[in-house]
C-alpha positions in Angstrom: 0.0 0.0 0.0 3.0 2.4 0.6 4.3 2.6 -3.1 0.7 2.7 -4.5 0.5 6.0 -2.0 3.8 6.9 -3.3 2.8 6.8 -7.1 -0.7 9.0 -6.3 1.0 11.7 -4.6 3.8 11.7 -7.8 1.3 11.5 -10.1 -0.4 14.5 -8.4 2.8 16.4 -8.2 3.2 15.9 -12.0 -0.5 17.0 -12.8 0.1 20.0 -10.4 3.1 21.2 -12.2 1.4 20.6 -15.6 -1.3 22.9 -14.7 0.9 25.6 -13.0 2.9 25.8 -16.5 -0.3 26.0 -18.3 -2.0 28.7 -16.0 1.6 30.6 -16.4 0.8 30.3 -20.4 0.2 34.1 -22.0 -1.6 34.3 -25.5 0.8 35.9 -27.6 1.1 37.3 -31.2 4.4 37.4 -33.4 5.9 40.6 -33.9 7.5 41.3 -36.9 7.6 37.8 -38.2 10.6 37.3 -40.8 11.2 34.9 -43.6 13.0 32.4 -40.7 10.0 33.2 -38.2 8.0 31.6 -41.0 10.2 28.8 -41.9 10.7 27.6 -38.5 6.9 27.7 -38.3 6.3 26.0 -41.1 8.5 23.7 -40.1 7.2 23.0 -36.5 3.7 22.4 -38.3 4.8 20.2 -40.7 6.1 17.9 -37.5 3.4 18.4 -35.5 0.5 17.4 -38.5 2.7 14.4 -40.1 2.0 16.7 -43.1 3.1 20.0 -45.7 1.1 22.5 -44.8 0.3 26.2 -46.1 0.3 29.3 -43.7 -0.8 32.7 -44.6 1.9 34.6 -44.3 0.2 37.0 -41.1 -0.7 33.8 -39.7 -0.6 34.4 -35.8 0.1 38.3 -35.9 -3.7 39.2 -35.0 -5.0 36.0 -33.3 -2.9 33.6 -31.3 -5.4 30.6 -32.2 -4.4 28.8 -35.5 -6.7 26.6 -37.4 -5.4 24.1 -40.0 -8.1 22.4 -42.2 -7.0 19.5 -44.1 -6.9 19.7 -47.7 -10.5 18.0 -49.3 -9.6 14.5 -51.1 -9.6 15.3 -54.8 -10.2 13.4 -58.2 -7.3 12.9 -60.7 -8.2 16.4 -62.3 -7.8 18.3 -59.1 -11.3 18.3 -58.4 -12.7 18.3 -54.7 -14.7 14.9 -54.1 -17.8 15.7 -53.2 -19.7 14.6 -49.4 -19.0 15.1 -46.3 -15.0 15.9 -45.0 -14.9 14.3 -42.0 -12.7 15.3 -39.1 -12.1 18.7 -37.5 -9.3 21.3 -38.1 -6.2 21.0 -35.7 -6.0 23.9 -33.7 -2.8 25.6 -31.8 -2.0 28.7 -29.7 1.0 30.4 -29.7 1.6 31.3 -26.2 4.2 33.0 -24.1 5.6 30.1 -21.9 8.6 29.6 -19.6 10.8 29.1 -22.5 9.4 32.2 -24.8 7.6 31.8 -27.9 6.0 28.3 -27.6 3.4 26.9 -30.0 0.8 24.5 -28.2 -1.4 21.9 -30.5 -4.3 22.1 -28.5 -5.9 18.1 -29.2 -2.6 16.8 -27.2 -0.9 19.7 -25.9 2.4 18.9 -27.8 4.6 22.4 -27.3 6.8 23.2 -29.7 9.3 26.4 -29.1 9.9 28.5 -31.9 13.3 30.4 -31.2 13.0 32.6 -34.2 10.0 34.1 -32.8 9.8 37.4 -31.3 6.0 37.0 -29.3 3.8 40.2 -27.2 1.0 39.6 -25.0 -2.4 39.2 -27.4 
């Protein structure tokens, strides 16, 4: 019975500590993004999704939500199939966390820092 006591009160420390860092978590917005602010995004998307994706380039200068729709399946022609597209749009918020500029994918709360990034209070 100790080590099960043990374990509860650890696993309650870690889920303390998780919510501390995300109650310490600022919405921010990019400043000045540049050409490497927008690769490294780019980039940290494309790991986060499994997948290319395309950003507009003020992507996350007036909003610090981010939606990403996936593209529709298409016929050989380029066409969109038509029906329903199932699933919903990933979603992430760029945030001011301990480490600076972070990037948080909001269905898991995988946090990606972007160290190009200069980020301001939304």
């Amino acid at each position: 019975m100790h080590k099960m006591s043990m374990f509860l009160v650890a696993a309650g420390a870690i889920a303390a500590c998780q919510s501390f860092s995300a109650a310490r978590d600022e919405p921010a917005l990019l400043v000045d993004p540049t050409a490497a602010t927008r690769a490294e995004l780019l980039m940290v998307m494309t790991r986060a999704l499994g997948a290319p994706v395309v950003l507009a380039a003020d992507a996350l200068t007036a909003t610090s939500l981010l939606s990403v729709e996936r593209n529709p399946p298409r016929d050989i022609s380029g066409a969109p199939l038509t029906g329903r597209t199932l699933g919903r749009p990933e979603q992430f918020r760029l945030v001011l966390g301990a480490s600076g500029c972070e990037l948080v994918h909001l269905s898991n709360g995988d946090r990606f820092e972007l160290r190009e990034a200069r980020c301001v209070a939304e």
